[in-house]
Residue frames as qw, qx, qy, qz and C-alpha x, y, z in Angstrom:
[[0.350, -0.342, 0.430, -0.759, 138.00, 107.21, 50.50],
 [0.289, -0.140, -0.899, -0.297, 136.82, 104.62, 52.45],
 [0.357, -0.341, 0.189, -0.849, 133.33, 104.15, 54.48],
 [0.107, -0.047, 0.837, -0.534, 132.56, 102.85, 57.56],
 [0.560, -0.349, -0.620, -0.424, 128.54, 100.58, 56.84],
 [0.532, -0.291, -0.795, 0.028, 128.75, 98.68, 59.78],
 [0.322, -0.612, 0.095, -0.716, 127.06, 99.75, 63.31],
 [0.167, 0.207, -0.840, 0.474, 127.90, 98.78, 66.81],
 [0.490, -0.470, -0.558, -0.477, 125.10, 97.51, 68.94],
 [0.405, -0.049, -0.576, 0.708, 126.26, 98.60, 72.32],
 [0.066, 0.278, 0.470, -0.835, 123.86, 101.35, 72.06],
 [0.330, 0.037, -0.596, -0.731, 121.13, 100.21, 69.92],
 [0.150, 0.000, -0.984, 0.101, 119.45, 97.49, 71.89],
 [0.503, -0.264, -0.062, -0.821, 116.06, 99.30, 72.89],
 [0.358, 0.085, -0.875, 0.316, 115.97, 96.87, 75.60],
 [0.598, -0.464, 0.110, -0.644, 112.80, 96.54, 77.71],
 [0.337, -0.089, -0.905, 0.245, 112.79, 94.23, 81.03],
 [0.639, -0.393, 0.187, -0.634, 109.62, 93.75, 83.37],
 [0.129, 0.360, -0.727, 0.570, 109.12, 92.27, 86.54],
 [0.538, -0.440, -0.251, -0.674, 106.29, 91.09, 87.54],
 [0.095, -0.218, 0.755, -0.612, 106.13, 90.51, 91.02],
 [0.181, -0.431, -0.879, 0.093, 103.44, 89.22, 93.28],
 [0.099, -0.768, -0.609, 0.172, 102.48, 92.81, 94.25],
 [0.250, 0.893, 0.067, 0.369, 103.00, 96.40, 93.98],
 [0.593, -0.768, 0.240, 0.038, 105.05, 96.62, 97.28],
 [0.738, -0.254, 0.441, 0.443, 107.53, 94.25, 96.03],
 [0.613, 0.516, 0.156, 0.577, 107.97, 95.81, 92.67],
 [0.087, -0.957, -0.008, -0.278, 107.91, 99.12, 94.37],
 [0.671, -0.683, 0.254, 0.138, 110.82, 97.77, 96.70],
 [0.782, -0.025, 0.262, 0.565, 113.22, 96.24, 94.01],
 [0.383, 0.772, 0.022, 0.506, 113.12, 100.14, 92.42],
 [0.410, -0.864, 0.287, -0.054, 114.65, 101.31, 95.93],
 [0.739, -0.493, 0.359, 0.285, 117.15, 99.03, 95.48],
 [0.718, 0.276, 0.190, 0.611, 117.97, 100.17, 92.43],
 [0.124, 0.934, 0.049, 0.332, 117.39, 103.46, 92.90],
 [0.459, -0.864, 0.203, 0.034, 119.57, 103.27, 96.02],
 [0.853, -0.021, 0.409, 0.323, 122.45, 101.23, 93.71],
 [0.684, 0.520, 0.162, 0.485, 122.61, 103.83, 91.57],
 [0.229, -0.939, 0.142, -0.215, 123.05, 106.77, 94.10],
 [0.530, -0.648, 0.385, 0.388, 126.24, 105.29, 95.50],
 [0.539, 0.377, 0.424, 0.622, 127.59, 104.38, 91.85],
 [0.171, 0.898, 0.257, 0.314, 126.97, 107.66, 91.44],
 [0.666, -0.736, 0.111, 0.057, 128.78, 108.66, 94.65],
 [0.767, -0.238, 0.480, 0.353, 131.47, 106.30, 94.17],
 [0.568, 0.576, 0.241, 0.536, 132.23, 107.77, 90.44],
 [0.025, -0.933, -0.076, -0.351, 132.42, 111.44, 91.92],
 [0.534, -0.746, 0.359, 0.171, 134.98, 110.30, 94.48],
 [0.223, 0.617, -0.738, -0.159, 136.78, 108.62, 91.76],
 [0.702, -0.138, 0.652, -0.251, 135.92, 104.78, 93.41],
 [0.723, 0.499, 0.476, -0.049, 134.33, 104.01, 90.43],
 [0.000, 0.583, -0.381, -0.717, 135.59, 104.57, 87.38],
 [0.753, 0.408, 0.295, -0.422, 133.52, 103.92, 84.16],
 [0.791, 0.538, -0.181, -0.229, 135.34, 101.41, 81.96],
 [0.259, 0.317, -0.808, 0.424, 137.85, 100.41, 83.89],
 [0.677, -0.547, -0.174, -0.461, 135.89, 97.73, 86.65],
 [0.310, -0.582, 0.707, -0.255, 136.89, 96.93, 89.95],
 [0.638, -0.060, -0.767, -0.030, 137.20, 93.84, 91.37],
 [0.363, -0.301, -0.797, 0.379, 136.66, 94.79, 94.44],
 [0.090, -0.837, -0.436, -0.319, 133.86, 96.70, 96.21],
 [0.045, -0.663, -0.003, -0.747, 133.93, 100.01, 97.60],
 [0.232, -0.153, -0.894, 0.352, 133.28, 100.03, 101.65],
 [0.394, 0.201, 0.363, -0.820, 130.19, 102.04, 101.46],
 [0.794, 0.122, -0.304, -0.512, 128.68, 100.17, 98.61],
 [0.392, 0.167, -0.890, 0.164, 129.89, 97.12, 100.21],
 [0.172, 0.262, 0.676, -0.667, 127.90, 98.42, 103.49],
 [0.417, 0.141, 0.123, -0.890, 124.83, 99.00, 101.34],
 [0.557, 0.265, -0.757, -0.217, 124.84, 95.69, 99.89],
 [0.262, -0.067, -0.891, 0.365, 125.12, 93.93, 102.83],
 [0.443, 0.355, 0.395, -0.722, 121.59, 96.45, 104.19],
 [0.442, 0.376, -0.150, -0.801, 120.00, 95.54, 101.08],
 [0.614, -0.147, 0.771, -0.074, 120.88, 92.17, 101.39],
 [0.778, 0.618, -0.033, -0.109, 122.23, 91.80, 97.73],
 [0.489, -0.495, 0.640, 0.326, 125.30, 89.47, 98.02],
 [0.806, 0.203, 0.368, 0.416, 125.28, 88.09, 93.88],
 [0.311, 0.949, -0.047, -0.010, 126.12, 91.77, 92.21],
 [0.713, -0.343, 0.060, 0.608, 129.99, 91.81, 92.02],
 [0.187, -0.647, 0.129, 0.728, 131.99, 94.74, 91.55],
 [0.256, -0.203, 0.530, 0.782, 132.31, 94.85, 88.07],
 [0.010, 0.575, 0.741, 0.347, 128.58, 94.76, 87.23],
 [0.194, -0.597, -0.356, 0.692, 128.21, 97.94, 89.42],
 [0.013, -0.389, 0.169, 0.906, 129.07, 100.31, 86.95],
 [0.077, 0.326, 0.864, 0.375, 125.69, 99.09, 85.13],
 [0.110, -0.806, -0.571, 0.115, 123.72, 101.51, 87.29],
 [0.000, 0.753, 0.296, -0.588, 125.33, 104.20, 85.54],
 [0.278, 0.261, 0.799, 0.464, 124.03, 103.45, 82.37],
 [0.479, 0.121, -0.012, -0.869, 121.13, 105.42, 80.91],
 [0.342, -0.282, -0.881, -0.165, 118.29, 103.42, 82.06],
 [0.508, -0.358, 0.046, -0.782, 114.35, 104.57, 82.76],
 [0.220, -0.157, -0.954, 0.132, 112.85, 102.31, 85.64],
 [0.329, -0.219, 0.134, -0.909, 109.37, 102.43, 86.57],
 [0.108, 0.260, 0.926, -0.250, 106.74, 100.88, 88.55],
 [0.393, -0.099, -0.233, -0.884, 103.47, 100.33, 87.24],
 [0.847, -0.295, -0.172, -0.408, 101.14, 98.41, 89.40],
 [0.865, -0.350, 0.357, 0.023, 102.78, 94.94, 90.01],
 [0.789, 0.465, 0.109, 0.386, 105.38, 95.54, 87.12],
 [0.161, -0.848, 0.249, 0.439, 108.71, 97.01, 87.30],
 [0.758, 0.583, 0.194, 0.219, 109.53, 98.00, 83.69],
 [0.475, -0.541, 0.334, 0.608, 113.57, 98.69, 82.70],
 [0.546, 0.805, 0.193, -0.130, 114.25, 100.42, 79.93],
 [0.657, -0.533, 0.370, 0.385, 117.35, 100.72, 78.00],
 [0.586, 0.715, -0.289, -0.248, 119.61, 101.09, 75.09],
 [0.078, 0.484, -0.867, 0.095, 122.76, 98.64, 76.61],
 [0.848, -0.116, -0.483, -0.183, 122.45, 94.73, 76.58],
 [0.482, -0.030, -0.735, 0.476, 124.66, 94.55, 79.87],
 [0.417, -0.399, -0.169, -0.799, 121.84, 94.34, 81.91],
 [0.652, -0.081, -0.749, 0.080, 122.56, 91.53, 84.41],
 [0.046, 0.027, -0.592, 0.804, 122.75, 93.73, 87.50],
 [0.521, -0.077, 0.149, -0.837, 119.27, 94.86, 87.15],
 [0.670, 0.047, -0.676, -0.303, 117.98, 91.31, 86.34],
 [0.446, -0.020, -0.784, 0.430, 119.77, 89.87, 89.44],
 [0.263, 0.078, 0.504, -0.819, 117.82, 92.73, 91.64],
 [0.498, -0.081, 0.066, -0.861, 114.69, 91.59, 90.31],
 [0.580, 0.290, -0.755, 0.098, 115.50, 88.27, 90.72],
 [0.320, 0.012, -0.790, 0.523, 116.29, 88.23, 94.03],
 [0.332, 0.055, 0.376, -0.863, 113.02, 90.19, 95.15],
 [0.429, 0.120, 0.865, -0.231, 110.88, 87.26, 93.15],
 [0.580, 0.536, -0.066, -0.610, 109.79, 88.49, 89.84],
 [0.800, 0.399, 0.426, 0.139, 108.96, 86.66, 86.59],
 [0.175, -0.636, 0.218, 0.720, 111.08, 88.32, 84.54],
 [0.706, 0.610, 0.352, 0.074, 110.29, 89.22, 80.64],
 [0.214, -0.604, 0.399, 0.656, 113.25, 90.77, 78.53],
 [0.588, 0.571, 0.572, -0.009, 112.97, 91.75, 75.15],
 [0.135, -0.252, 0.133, 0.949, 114.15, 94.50, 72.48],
 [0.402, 0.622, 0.470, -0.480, 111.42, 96.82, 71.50],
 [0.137, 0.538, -0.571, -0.605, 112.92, 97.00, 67.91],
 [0.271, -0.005, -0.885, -0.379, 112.07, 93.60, 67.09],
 [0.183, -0.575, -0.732, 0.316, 108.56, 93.47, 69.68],
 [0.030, 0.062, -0.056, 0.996, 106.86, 96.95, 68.85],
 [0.504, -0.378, -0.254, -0.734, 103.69, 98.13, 69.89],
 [0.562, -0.375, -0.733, 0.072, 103.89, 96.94, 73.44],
 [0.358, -0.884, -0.260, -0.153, 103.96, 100.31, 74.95],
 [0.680, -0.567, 0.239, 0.398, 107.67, 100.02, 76.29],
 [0.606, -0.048, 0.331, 0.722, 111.31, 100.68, 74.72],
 [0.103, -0.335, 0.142, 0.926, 112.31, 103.97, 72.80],
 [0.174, 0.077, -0.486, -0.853, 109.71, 105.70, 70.49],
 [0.315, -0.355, -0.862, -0.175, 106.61, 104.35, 72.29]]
């Protein structure tokens, strides 16, 4: 018999990003835009649009139309299906802190990006005791 040592890290990463903005308002805005990024992904999976592991290449025309309100033209289709990942976001003060177990984390970056944050990224596995990532 043989056995299997090794372990994937796809869902291991205890991944923490923060944001730090200039103010609470603005962190408090880039969670609407994710929050509203993940409600059509959501959407869009229930109609079929989406389909986890298999990305498009091209967008949807309602998440296309929310994009274009939300005025977030770098996301492309295939990074979409990031926002339906298991991932805690919260705002605390002037910080919006992401939480995670997956390293493909570029959508959420880009939204906090574009709304002006510093951005800190880290895994709480090798950085413990900062209050953030799994088991804290």
């Amino acid at each position: 018999m043989k056995i299997w040592y090794q372990h994937g890290s796809e869902h291991s990463a205890n991944l923490v990003m923060i944001g730090h903005f200039e103010d609470a308002t603005e962190a408090t805005k880039a969670k609407e835009i994710i929050d509203a990024l993940t409600e059509q992904v959501a959407k869009d999976q229930e109609s079929g649009e989406l389909v986890l592991g298999s990305p498009s290449e091209r967008y949807g025309k309602e998440m296309l139309d929310l994009l274009g309100q939300l005025n977030v033209a770098s996301i492309g289709p295939g990074e979409l299906e990031q926002f339906a990942y298991e991932v805690n976001v919260t705002v605390e003060g002037d910080k919006l802190v992401v939480t995670t177990d997956e390293l493909d984390i570029a959508a959420f970056l880009k939204v906090m990006f574009l709304r002006g944050a510093r951005i800190e990224l880290y895994s709480a596995h090798d950085h413990p005791g900062t209050g953030h990532g799994r088991g804290q």
